[in-house]
C-alpha positions in Angstrom: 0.0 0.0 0.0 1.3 3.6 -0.8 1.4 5.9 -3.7 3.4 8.6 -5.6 3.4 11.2 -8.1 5.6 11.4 -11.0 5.6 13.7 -14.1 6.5 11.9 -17.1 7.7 13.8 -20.5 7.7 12.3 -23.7 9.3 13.5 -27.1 9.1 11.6 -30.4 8.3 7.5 -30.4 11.4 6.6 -28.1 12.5 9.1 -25.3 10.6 9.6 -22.3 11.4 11.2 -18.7 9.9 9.9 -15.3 10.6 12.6 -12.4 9.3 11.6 -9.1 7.9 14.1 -6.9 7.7 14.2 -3.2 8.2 10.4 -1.6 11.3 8.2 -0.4 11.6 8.8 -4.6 11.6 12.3 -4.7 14.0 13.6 -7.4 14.7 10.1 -9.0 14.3 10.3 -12.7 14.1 7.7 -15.0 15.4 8.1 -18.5 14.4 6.4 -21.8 16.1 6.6 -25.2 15.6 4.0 -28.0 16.0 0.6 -26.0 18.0 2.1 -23.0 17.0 3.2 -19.8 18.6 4.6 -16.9 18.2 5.6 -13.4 19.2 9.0 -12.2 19.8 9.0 -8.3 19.9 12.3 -6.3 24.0 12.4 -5.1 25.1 10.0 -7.6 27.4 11.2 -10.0 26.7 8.2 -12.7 23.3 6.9 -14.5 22.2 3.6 -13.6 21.4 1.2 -16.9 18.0 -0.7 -16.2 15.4 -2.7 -18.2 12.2 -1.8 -18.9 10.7 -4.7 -16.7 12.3 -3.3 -13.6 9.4 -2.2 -10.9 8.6 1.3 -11.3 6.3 0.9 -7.8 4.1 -2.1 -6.9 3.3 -4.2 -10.3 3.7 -1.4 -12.7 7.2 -1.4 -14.2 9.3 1.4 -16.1 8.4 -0.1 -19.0 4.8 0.3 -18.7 5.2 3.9 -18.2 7.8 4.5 -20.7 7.5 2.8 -23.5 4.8 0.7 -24.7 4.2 0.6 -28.3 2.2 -1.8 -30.1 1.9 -0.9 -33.5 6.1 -0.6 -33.6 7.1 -3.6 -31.6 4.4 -6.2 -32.4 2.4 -7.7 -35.4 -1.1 -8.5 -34.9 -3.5 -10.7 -35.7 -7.2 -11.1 -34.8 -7.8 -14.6 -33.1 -11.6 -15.0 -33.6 -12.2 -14.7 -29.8 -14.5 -12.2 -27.8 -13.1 -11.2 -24.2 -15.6 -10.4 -21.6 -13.8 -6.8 -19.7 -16.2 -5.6 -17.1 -19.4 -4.9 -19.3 -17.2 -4.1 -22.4 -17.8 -6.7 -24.9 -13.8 -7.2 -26.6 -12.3 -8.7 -29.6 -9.0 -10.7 -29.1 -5.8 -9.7 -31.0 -2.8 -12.0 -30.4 0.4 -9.5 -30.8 3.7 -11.3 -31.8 6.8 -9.6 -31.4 8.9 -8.4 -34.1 12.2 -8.4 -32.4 14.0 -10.3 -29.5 14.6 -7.3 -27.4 11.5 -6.6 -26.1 10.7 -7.8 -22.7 7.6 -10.1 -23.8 7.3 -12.2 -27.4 3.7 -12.6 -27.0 0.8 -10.1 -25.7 -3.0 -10.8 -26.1 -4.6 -7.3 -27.0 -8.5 -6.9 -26.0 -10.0 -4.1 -27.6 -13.6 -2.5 -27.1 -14.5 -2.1 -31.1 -17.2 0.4 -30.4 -15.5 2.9 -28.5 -12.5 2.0 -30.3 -10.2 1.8 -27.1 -8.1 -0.9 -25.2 -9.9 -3.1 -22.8 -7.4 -5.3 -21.7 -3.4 -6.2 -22.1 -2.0 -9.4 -21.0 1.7 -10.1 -21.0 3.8 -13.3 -21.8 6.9 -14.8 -20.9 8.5 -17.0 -23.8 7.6 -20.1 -21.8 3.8 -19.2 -22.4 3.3 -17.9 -18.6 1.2 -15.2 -18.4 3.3 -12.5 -16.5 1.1 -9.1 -16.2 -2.2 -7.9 -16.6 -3.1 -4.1 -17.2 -6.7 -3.3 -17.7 -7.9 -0.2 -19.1 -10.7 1.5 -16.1 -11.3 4.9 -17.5 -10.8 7.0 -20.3 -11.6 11.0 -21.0 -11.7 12.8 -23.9 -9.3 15.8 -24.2 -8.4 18.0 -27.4 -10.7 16.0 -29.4 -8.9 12.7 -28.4 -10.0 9.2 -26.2 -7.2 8.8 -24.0 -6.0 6.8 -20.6 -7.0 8.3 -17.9 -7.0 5.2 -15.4 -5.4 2.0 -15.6 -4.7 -1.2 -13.3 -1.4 -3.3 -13.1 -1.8 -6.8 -11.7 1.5 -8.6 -11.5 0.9 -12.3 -11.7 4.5 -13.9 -11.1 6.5 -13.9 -8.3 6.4 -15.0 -4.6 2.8 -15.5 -3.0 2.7 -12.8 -1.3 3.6 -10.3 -4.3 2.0 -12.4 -7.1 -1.6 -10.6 -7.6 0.2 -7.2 -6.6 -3.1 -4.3 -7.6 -0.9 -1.2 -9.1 -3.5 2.0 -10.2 -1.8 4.2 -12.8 -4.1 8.0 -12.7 -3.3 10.0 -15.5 -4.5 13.3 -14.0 -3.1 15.9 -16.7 -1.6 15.7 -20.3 -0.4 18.9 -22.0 1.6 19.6 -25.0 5.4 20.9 -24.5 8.0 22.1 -26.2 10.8 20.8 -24.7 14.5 20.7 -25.2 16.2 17.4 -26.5 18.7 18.0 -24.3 16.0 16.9 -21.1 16.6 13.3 -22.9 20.3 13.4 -22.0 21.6 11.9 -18.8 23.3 15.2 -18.3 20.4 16.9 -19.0 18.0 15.6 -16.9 19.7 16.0 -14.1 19.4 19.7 -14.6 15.7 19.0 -14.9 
């Protein structure tokens, strides 16, 4: 049980910034560029390289906040199948992944066809094990767009007492920045 608040900037398709704010995290950033990540420590004079599947806080990892794109790291497919996501009635897409470097080969895609929005995301390891869960619980329209405003984590490996760890993700605000490329830098984002 606990929370925290972090802003996250994004530029282009593969850099992205997680600042936390307030918390035993205050000040740590996370950094994204292309496939790398890196942790940015208050005091410490070096980046730390992570993965995308490192915890970011309870089931939700870096990755999940950082970079998660479909349509560039997956091929899909539509399996036939109708998933059942609260009362949202979902069609099945099986996503395969187009390289060996992201974190899971297979990911099962439910999407809600009228509203045209995600319902539900489940994650696989290579062995078939379903790893994570995210399901998509609310949604607002801003600037003429559907977007996230809610979604839930569930982490389904792990020891028994952290498998079925609950993580809510609230997207309370989205605005449009210019920002400088050089936020995107470790050296940068310290200064951030």
């Amino acid at each position: 049980t606990g929370s925290a608040d972090f802003d996250v900037y994004v530029q282009g398709k593969d850099r992205g910034l997680i600042v936390f704010r307030g918390g035993k995290n205050g000040g740590r950033k996370v950094l994204t560029s292309g496939d790398r990540m890196w942790l940015l420590v208050p005091g410490s004079s070096h980046p730390v390289p992570i993965t995308a599947n490192q915890r970011l806080l309870g089931g939700a990892s870096f990755g999940d906040v950082a970079r998660l794109r479909f349509s560039e790291d997956y091929s899909a497919k539509a399996t036939g199948e109708r998933d059942a996501v609260g009362d949202r009635d979902c069609r099945v897409l099986e996503l395969t992944a187009k390289s060996s470097r992201v974190s899971f080969p297979r990911v099962r895609l439910s999407v809600d066809e009228k509203a045209r929005t995600p319902c539900r995301v489940r994650f696989f390891l290579a062995s078939g094990k379903e790893a994570r869960a995210v399901t998509f619980t609310k949604f607002r329209q801003q600037a003429g767009k559907t977007i996230v405003a809610e979604m839930e984590v569930r982490e389904l490996l792990g020891s028994a007492s952290s498998s079925g760890t609950l993580t809510r993700l609230e997207y309370r605000d989205y605005r449009k920045a210019h920002l400088d490329p050089k936020i995107f830098t470790p050296e940068g984002a310290r200064g951030l």
